[in-house]
C-alpha positions in Angstrom: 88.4 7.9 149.4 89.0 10.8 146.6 90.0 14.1 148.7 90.8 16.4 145.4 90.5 19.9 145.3 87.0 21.1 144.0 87.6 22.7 140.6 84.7 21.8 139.1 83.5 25.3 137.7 87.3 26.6 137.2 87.0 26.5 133.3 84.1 28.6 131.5 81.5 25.8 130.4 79.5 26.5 127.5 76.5 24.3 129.0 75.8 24.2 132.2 74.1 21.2 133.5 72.0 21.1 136.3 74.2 20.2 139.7 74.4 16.3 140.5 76.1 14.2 143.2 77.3 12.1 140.8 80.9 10.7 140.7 83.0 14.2 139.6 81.4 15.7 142.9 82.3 12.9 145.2 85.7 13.1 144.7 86.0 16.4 145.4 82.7 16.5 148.3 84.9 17.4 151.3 86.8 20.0 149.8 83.5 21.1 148.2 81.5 21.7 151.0 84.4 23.3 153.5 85.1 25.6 150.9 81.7 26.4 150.2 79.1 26.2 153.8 80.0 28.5 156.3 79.7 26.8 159.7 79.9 22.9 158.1 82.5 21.9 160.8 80.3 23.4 163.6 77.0 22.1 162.5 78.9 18.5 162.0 80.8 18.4 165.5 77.4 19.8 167.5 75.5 16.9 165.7 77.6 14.5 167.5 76.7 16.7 170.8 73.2 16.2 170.2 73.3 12.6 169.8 74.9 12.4 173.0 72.3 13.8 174.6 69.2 13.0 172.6 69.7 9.6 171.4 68.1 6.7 173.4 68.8 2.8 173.9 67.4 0.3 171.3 66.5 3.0 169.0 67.1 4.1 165.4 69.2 7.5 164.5 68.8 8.4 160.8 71.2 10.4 158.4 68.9 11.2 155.5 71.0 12.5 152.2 73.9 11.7 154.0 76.4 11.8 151.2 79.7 11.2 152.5 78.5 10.0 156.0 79.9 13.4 158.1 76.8 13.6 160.1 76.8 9.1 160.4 80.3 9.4 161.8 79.4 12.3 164.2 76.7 10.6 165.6 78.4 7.2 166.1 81.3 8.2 167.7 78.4 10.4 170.6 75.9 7.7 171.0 75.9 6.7 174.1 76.8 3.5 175.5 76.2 0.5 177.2 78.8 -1.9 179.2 79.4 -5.6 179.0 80.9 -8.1 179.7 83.1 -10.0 177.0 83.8 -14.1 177.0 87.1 -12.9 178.8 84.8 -11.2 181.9 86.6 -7.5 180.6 83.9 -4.8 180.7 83.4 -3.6 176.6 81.4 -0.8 175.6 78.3 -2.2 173.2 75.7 0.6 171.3 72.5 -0.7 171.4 71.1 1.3 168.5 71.2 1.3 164.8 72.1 4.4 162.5 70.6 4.1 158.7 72.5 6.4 156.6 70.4 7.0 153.1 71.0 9.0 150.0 70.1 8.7 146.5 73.0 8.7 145.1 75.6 5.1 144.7 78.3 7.4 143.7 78.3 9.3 147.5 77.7 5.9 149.2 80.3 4.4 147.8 82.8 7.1 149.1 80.7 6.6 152.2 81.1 3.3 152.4 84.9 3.8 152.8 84.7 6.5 155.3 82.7 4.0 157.3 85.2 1.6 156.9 88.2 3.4 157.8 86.2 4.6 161.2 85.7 0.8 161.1 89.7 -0.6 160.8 90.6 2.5 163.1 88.8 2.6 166.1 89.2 -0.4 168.7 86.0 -0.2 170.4 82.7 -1.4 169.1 80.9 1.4 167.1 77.1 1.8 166.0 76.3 0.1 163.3 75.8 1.9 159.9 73.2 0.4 157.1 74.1 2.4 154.1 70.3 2.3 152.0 70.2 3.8 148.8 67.0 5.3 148.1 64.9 8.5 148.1 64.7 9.8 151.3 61.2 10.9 150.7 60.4 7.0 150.7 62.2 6.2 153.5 60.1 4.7 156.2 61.0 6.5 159.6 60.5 3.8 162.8 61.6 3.8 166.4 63.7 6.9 166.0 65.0 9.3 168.8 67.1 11.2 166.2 66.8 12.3 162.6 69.4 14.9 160.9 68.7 16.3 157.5 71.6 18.1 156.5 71.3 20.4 153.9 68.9 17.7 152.1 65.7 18.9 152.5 66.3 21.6 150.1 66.9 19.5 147.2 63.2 17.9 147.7 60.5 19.4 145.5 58.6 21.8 147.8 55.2 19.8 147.5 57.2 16.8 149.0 59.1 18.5 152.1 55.4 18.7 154.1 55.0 15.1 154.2 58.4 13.7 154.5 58.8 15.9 158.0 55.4 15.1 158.7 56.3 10.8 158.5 60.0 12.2 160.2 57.5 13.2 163.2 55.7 10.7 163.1 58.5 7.9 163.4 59.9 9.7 166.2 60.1 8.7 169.7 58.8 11.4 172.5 62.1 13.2 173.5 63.3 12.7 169.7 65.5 15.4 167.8 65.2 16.7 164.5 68.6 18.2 163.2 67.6 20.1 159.7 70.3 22.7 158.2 69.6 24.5 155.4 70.5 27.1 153.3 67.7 29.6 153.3 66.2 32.9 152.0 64.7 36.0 153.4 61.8 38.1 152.5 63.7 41.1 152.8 65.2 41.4 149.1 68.1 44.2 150.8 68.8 41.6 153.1 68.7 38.4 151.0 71.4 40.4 148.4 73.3 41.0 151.7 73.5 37.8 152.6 74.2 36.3 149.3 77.0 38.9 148.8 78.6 37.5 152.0 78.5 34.0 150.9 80.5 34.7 148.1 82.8 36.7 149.7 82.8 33.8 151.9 83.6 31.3 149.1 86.3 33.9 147.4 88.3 34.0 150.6 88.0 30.2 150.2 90.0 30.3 147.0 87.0 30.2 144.8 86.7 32.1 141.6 83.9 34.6 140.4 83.6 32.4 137.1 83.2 29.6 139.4 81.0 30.5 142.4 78.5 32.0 139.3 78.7 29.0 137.6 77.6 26.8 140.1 75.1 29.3 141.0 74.2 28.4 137.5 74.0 24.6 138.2 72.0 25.0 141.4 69.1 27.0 139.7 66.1 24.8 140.0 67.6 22.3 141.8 68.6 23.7 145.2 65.5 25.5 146.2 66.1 27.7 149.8 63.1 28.8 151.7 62.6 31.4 154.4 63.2 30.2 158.5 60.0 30.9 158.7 58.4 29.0 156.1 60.8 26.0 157.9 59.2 26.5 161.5 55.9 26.9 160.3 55.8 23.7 158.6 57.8 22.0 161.7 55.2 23.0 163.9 52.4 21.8 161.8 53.8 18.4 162.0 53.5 18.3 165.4 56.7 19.8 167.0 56.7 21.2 170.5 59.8 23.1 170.2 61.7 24.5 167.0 63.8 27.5 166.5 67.7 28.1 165.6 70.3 27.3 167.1 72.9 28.0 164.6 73.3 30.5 162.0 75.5 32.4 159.2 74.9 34.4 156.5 71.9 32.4 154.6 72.9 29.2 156.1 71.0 27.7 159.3 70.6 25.3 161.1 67.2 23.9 163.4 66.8 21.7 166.0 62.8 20.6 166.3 61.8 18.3 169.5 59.0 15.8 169.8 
């Protein structure tokens, strides 16, 4: 697996094509989003926590748009486990769930696919098994699941899609299940959404990026990453039948929710 330095946007482009996770981004992914989400780390490591303590036996975890397979590997390394005994009578620890890892794009599974396999080749014990799909996550059929993350995925889905797919995400959840969904977002307050955005890009200059890049890739994101208030999130969370949703992670106009069943 590729772990290049994102300069992407470094030289001025005289047509600026909308952003894809195509090939030229997955080599540089890691890099790209450290540099570029403030609390990506955090919200990684904690989505580990919470599979430790939400996940249940002989069920199905999901990590839908899960590009390089962050969240995947988080989750498999917290899920928790069963013992057994080997041929040999020594106790082994055995995960009696499943995690299906989908994203749309072959280019960020294949890079997945090697980050699985090096967890693979370097860990002794027996891990949770991944099935990389690729696919639409919007067609994804959600069964027997006591944990779903969308990270930062949901806003790439055309707004007159994200209603239904949480709503089948509810559904396919088991009672106690856990919804992970981070996001960038807005705010109606237009002193405090230029606020926010000025921070991010402060953020991404004390990264190392440049102005002609972060507006650039502003440029490629137009129409294509499409933030929504927190509001506008819980609202439609509730609505598909959530008992509890709120934050539990948050800086500058990134969040992240947790919604239980």
């Amino acid at each position: 697996m590729n772990n290049d330095r994102d300069n992407i946007y470094a030289t001025p482009l005289l047509d600026i094509a909308g952003f894809r996770f195509d090939q030229t981004v997955a080599s540089v992914f890691p890099d790209m989003i450290k540099r570029s989400v403030p609390g990506y780390e955090t919200i990684i490591a904690m989505t580990g926590t919470l599979a430790e303590r939400y996940v249940q036996p002989n069920s199905r975890c999901y990590d839908l748009g899960c590009s390089l397979g962050a969240s995947t590997i988080a989750m498999r390394h917290h899920i928790p486990y069963k013992s057994v005994k080997n041929n040999g009578g020594e106790n082994r620890g055995e995960s009696t769930c499943e995690i299906v890892a989908v994203d749309n794009s072959e280019d960020m599974l294949d890079q997945c696919r090697a980050v699985i396999q090096k967890d693979d080749d370097s860990t002794p014990a027996e891990l949770t098994p991944v099935n990389l799909v690729c696919g639409n996550v919007q067609d994804t059929p959600i069964t027997n699941a006591s944990m779903v993350v969308l990270n930062f995925t949901l806003q790439f889905i055309p707004m007159e899609q994200r209603a239904e797919l949480l709503q089948r995400i509810a559904d396919g959840l088991l009672p106690g299940g856990v919804l992970v969904l981070s996001e960038k977002v807005a705010f109606d307050d237009p002193q405090h959404q230029e606020l926010m955005i000025e921070l991010h890009h402060n953020f991404k200059r004390a990264n190392g990026y440049s102005d002609l890049e972060i507006s650039q890739k502003r440029s490629a994101l137009d129409d294509v990453l499409m933030p929504e208030t927190l509001e506008a999130h819980r609202n439609r969370l509730r609505k598909a039948g959530f008992s509890s949703v709120d934050v539990w992670f948050q800086c500058f106009n990134f969040a992240s929710l947790i919604a239980l069943k």
